[in-house]
Each structure stands twice: as C-alpha cells, then as structure tokens.
N, C-alpha and C positions, 0 to 999 in steps of 0.2 A: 636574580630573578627580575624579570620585566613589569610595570608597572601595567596593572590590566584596563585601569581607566589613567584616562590624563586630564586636567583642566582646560578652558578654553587657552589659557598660557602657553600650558605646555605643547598643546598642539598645533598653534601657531608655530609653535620654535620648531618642532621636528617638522611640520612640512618648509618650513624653512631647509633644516639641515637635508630635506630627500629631495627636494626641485631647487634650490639654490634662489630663490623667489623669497621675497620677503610679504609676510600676512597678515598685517598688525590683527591681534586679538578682536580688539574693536567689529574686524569686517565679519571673522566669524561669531560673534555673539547677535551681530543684524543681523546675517542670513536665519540663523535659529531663531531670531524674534519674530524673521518672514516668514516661516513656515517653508523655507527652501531648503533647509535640512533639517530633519526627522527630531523634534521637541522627545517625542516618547524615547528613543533608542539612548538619547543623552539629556538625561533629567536633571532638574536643578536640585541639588541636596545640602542643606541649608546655606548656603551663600555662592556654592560653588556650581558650574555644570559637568558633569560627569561623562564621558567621555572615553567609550570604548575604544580601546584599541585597532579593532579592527574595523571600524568605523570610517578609520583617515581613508582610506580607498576613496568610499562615497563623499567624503567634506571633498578632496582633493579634486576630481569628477567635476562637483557640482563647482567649482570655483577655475576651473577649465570652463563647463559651459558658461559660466556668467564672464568667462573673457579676463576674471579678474588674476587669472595665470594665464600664462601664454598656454596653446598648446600642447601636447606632450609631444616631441621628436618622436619621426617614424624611424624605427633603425633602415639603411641603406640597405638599399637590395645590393644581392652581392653579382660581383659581374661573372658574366659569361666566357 
C-alpha cells in the first residue's frame, strides 16, 4: 500500500526518482514559505509538512515554471 502523504523529504526524493533532477528539500520547504505552493493542501502537523500524494503534479509544475527544473520533453512527433 502506498503512502498517501509524504514529507517534504520524501517528495523531494521521488521527484527526484520521476524527472532524474535532483531538489534538495530546502527549495521545496521556501516555495511553501512563499506562498507559491498551496500552505492549505500540505499542512504542517507537528514538526512535519504533510504532503499529498497527489499533490506532486502541481509542486512538479510549479518548479518547471520557476525554471528550477528544466522543462518537461515534448515526446517527438512521429514522422510521415
């Protein structure tokens, strides 16, 4: 069974393990202190932040548009 929240830890490590991009925890705990990803959806519950699974989409997204990942590859158009 899947873990349904992650820490800011562990979600650093698996977007790690899904883009190959490394995210030290650090960058996602500032974004969430900037208010550039959603405080409400991933609360802090006694020491830790709580961190929906289904969440990584949007952290992932938001760390594309701040440039602080490359990218996502377009898959190639297939030829004619």
């Amino acid at each position: 069974m899947q873990k349904q929240e992650l820490t800011v830890g562990e979600a650093a490590s698996h977007i790690e393990a899904t883009t190959g991009e490394t995210v030290p925890p650090h960058v996602l705990s500032r974004l969430f202190y900037k208010r550039q990803l959603d405080h409400r959806v991933c609360p802090i519950v006694g020491r830790a932040r709580l961190i929906p699974v289904d969440y990584l989409p949007e952290i992932e997204a938001t760390l594309r548009e701040r440039r602080i990942l490359p990218p996502a590859e377009k898959p190639e158009a297939a030829p004619y």
